[in-house]
VEXSE-357064 format. One record per residue (C-alpha): x, y, z; residue in one letter; residue number from 1. Coordinates in Angstrom, 3 decimals, decimal comma. Last residue first. Layout:
residues N
X / Y / Z / a / NUM
...
//
This chain:
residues 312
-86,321 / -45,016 / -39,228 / x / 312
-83,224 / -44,705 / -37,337 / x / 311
-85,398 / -44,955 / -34,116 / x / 310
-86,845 / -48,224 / -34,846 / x / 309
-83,421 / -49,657 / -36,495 / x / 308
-81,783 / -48,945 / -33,084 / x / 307
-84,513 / -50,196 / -30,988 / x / 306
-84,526 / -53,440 / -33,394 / x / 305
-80,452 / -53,924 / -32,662 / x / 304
-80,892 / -53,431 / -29,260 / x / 303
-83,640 / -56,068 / -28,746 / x / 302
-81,431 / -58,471 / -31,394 / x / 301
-78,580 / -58,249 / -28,937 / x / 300
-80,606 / -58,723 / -25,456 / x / 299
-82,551 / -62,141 / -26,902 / x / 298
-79,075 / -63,560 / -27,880 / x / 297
-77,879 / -62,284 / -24,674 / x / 296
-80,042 / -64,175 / -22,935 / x / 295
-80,259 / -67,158 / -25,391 / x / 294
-77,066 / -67,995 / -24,876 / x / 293
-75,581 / -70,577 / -27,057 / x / 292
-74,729 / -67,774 / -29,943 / x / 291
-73,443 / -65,383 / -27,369 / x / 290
-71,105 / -67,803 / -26,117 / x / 289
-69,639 / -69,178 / -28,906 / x / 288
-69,643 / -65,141 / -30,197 / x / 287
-67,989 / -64,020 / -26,982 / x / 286
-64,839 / -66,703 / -27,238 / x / 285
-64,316 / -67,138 / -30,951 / x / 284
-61,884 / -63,547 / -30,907 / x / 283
-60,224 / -64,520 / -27,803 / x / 282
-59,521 / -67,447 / -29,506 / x / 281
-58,410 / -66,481 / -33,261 / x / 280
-55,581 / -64,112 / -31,497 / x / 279
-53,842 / -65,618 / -28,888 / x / 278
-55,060 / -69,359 / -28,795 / x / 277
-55,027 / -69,642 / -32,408 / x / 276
-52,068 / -67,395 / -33,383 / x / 275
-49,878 / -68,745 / -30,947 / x / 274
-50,561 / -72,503 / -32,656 / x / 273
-48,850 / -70,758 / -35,627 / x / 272
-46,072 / -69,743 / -34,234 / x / 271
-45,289 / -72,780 / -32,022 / x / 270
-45,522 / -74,862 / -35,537 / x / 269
-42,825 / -72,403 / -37,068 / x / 268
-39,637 / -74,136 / -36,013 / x / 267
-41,395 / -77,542 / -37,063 / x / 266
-42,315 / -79,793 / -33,889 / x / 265
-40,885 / -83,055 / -32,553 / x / 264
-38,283 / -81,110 / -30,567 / x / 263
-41,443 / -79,411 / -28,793 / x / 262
-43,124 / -83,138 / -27,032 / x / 261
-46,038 / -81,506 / -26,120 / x / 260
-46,706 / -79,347 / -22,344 / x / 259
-46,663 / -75,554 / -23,523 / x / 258
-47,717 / -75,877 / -26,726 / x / 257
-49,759 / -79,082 / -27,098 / x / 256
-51,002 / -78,019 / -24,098 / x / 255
-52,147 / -74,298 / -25,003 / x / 254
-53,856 / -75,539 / -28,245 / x / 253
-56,179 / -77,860 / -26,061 / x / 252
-56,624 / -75,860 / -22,952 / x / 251
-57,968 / -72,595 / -25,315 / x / 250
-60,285 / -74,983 / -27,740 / x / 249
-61,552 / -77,736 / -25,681 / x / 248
-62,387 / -75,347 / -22,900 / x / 247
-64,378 / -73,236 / -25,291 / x / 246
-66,476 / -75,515 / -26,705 / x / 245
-66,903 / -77,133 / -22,610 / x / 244
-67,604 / -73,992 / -21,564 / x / 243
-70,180 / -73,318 / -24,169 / x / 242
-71,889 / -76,422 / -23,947 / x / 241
-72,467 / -76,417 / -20,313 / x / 240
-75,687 / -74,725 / -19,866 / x / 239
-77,145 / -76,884 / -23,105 / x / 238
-76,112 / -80,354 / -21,428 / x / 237
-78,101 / -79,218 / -18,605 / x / 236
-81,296 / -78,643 / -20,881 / x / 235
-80,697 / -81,629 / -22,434 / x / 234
-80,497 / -83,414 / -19,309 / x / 233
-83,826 / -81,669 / -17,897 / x / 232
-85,722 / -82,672 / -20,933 / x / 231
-84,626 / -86,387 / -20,786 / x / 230
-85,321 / -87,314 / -16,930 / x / 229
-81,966 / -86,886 / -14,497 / x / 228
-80,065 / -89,804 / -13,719 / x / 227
-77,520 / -89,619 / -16,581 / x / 226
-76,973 / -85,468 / -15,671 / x / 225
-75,267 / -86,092 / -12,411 / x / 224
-72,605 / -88,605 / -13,649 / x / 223
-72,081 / -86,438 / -16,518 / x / 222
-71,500 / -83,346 / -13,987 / x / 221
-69,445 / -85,334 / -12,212 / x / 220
-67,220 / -86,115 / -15,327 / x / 219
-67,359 / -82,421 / -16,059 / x / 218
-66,028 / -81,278 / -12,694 / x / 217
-63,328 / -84,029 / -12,807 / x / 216
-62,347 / -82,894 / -16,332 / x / 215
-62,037 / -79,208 / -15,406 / x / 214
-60,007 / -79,918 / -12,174 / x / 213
-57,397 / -82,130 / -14,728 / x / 212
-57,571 / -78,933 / -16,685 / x / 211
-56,901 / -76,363 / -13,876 / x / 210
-53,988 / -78,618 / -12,563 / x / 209
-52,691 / -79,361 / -16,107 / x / 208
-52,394 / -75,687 / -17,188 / x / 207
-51,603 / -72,809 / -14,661 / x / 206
-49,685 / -75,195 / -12,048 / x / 205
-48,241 / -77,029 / -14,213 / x / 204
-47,345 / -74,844 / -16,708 / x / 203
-45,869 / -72,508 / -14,177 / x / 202
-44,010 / -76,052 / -12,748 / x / 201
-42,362 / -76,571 / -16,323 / x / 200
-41,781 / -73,452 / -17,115 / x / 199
-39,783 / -73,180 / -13,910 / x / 198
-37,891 / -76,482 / -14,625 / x / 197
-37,272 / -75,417 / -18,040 / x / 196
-35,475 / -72,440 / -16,910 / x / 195
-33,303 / -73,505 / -14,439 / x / 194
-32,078 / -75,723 / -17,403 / x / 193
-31,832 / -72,368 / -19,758 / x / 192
-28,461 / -72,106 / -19,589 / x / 191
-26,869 / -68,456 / -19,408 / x / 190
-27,287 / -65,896 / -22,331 / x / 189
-30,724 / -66,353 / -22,837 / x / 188
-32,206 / -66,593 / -26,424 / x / 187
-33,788 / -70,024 / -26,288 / x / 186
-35,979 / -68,292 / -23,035 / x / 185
-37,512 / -65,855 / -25,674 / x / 184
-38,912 / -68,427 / -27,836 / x / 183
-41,098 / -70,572 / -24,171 / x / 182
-41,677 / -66,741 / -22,898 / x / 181
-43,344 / -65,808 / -26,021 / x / 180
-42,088 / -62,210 / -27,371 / x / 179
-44,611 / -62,043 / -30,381 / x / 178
-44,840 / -62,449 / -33,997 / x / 177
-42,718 / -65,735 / -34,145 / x / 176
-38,994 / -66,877 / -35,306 / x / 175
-37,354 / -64,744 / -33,110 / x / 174
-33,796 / -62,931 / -33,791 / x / 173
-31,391 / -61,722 / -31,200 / x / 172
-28,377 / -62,659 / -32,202 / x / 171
-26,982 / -61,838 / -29,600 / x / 170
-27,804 / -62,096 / -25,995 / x / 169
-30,777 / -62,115 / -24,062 / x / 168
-30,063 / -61,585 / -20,386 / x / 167
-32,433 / -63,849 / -18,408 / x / 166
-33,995 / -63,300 / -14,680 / x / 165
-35,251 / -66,944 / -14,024 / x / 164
-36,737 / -67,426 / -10,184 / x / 163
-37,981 / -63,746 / -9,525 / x / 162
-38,454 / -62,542 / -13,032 / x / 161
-40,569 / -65,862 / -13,857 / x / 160
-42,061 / -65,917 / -10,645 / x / 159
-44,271 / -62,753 / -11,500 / x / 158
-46,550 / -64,544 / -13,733 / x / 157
-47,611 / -66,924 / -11,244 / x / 156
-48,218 / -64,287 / -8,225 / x / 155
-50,271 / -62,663 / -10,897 / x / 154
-52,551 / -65,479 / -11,695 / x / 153
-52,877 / -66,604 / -8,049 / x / 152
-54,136 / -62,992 / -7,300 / x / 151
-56,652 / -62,911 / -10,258 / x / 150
-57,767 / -66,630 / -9,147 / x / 149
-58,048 / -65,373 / -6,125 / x / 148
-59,712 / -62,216 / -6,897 / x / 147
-62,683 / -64,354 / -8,792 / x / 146
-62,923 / -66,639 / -6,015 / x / 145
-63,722 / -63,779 / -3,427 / x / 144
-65,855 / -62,005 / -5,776 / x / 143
-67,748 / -65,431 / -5,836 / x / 142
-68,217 / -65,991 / -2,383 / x / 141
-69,534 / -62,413 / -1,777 / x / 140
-71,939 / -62,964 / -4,519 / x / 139
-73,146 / -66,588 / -3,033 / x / 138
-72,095 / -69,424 / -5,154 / x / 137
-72,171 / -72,171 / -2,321 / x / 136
-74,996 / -70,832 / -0,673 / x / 135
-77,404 / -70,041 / -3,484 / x / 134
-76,057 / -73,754 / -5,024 / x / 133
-76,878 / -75,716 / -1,894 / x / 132
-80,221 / -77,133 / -3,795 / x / 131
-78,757 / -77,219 / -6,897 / x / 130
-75,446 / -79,379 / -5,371 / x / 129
-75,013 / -81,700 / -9,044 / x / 128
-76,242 / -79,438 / -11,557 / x / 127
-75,417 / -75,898 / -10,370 / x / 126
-72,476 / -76,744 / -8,099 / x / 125
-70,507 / -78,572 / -11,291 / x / 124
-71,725 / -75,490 / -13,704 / x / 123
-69,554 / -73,229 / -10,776 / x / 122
-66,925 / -75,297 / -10,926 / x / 121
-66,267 / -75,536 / -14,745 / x / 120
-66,897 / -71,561 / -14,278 / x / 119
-63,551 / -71,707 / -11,665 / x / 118
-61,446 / -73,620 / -13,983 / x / 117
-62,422 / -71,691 / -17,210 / x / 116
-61,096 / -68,707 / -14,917 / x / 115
-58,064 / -70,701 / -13,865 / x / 114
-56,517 / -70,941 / -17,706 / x / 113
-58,281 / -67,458 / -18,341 / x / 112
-55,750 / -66,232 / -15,481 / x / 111
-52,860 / -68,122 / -16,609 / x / 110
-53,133 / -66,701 / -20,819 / x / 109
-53,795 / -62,746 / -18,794 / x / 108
-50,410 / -63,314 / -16,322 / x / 107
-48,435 / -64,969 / -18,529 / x / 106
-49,452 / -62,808 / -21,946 / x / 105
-48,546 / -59,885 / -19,531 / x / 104
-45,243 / -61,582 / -18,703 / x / 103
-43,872 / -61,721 / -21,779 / x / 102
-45,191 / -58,672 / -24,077 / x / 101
-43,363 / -56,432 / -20,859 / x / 100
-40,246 / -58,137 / -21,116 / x / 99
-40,295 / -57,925 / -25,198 / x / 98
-41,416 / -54,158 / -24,465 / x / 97
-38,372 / -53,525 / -21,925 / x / 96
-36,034 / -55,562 / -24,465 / x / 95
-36,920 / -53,251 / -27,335 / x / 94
-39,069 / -53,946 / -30,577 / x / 93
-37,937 / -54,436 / -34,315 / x / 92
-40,025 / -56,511 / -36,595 / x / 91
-39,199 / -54,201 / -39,815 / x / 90
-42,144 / -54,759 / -41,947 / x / 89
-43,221 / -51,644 / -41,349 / x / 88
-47,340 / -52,985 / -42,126 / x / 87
-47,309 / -56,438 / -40,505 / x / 86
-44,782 / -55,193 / -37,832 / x / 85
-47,355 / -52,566 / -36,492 / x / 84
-50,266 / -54,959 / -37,171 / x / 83
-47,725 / -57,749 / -34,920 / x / 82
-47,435 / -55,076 / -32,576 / x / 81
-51,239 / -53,957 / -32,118 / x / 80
-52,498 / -57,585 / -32,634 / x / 79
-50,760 / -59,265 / -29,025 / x / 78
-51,125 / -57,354 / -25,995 / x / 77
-54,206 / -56,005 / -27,100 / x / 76
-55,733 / -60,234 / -27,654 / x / 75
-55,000 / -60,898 / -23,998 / x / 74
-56,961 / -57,338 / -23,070 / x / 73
-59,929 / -57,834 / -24,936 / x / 72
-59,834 / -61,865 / -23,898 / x / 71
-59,309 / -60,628 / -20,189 / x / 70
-62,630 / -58,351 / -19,863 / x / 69
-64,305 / -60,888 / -21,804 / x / 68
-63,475 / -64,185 / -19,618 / x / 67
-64,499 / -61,846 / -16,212 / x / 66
-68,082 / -60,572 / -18,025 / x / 65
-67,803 / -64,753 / -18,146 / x / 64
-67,314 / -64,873 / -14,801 / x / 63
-69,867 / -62,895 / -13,778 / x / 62
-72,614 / -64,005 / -16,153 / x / 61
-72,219 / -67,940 / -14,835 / x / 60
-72,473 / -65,515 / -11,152 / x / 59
-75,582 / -64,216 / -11,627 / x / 58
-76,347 / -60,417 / -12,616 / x / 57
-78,043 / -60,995 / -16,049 / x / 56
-81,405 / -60,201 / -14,972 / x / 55
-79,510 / -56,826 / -14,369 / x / 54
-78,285 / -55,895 / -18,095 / x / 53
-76,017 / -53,260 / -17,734 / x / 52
-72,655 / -55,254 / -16,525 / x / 51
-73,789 / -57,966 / -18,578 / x / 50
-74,575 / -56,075 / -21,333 / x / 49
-71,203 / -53,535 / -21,578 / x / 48
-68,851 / -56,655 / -20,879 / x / 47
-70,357 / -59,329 / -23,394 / x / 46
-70,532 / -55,779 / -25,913 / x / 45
-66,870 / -54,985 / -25,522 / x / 44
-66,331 / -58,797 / -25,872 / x / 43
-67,649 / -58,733 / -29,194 / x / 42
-66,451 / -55,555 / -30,162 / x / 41
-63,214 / -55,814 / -29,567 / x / 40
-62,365 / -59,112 / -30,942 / x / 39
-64,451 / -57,995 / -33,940 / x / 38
-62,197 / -55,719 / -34,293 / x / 37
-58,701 / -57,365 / -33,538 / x / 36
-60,328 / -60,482 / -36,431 / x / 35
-60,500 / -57,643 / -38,758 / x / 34
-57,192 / -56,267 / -38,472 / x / 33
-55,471 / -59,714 / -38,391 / x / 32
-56,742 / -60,181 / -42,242 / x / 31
-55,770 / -56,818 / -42,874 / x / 30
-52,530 / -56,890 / -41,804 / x / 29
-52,127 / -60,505 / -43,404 / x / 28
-52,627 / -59,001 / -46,777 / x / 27
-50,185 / -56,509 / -46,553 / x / 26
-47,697 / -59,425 / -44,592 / x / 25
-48,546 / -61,273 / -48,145 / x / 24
-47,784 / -58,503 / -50,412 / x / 23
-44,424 / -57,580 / -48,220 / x / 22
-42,922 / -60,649 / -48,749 / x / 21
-40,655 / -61,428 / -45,792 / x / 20
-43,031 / -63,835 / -43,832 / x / 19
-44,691 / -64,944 / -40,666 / x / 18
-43,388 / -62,922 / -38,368 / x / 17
-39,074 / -62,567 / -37,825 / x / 16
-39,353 / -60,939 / -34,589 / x / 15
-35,970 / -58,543 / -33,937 / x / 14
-35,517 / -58,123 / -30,313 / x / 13
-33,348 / -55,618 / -28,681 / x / 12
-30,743 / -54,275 / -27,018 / x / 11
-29,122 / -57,658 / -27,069 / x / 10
-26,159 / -58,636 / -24,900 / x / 9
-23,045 / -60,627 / -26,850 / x / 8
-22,009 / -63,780 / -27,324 / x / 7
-18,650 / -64,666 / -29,191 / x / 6
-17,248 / -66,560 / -25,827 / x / 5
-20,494 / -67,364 / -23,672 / x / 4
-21,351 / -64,486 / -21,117 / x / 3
-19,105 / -63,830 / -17,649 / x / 2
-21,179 / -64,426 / -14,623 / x / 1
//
């Protein structure tokens, strides 16, 4: 297929960022540079207690060692080029990393989308099926889940090469931080209606499904937790809380990117919704659910005084 008259194929992929002014992109290295440590280090430590802490071996704790491991790695994709841009100032970055920046935040932003999915499930079976709960969340059962949803996640990230290769053509500037599949696909050299349609059924299929499942589970779960005496509601209400903070957060910022009305949006809205549910997320994620967890709560403090015992 012969390109567009006065197009020509990119080499690579200049992102614009956030600005030009080389104070503020200082200032917004640093500010980005915090928020990637503490991202590491707070799901670092979910993963290194849950794994080592074996009252902590169920299958809520499972998943969510799951949500960490994926939130470290979601929010690596991301920081270490736009800090790297942030501090050259130059934006540049090949094809082959573009490529690679696309379908890794695919395969990690769909397999959160159906992890949240699959722990909205397992809260349902804890309140409404208690007594079947042992059987329906057995460990073998839950590895099994948890590979699926890892499985589904890749198979979904891997239709965009199969069903949409693109050839980005000239010029070859992005108004964002990072190669996002719905910026990158405005820079194909052949139309992009094939394109929309497969956008359209990934976000289906890793957004609306999973959600619409989420808001089932919870409305059962509601249901369930009505006819149950006061102390035992709140203390249901409590198990969910974190799910449903976090739920609200990732599913909410990802619709109104992936699913709202985008011509009715400023060129740099996208951009700055990006930065929530890439970066200020994954960062949100292990202290919501360290702070609502009295577990790990209890296991961070207990570290921290052993520490300050043999220090002094």
């Amino acid at each position: 297929m012969d390109l567009p008259i006065n197009r020509t194929l990119a080499t690579e992929v200049i992102l614009l960022g956030f600005s030009k002014n080389s104070k503020i992109n200082l200032a917004l290295f640093f500010y980005f540079l915090v928020i990637y440590l503490v991202t590491l280090f707070g799901n670092g430590f979910m993963v290194f207690v849950i794994i080592f802490s074996s009252h902590l071996h169920t299958p809520m704790y499972f998943f969510l060692c799951n949500l960490a491991f994926i939130d470290f790695f979601y929010s690596s994709t991301t920081v270490p080029k736009l800090l790297v841009d942030l501090w050259s100032s130059s934006g540049r970055t090949s094809i082959i990393v573009c490529g690679i920046q696309v379908h890794v935040g695919l395969f990690l932003g769909g397999t959160e989308c159906l992890l949240l999915a699959l722990m909205a499930y397992d809260r349902y079976a804890a309140i409404c099926k208690p007594l079947y709960y042992p059987v329906l969340m057995r460990w073998s059962m839950c590895h099994r889940l948890v590979a699926l949803v890892w499985v589904c996640s890749f198979m979904n990230s891997a239709l965009p090469s199969l069903l949409m290769p693109m050839r980005i053509c000239n010029p070859n500037q992005l108004n964002h931080f990072v190669c996002e599949v719905l910026v990158v696909i405005k820079m194909s050299c052949d139309s992009t209606a094939k394109n929309d349609l497969v956008i359209l059924f990934l976000s289906l299929f890793s957004l609306f499904f999973p959600f619409v499942f989420i808001l089932v589970s919870y409305a059962c779960i509601l249901q369930s937790v009505l006819k149950i005496q006061s102390v035992g509601r709140s203390k249901a209400f409590s198990t969910c809380s974190s799910h449903v903070i976090v739920v609200t957060m990732f599913y909410g910022t990802a619709l109104i990117m992936y699913c709202g009305p985008s011509s009715k949006y400023s060129p740099n809205f996208g951009k700055y919704i990006s930065v929530f549910y890439a970066i200020i997320i994954p960062m949100l994620n292990p202290l919501i659910y360290s702070l609502k967890n009295k577990e790990v709560t209890k296991i961070f403090l207990a570290k921290n005084k052993f520490s300050l015992h043999h220090q002094n």
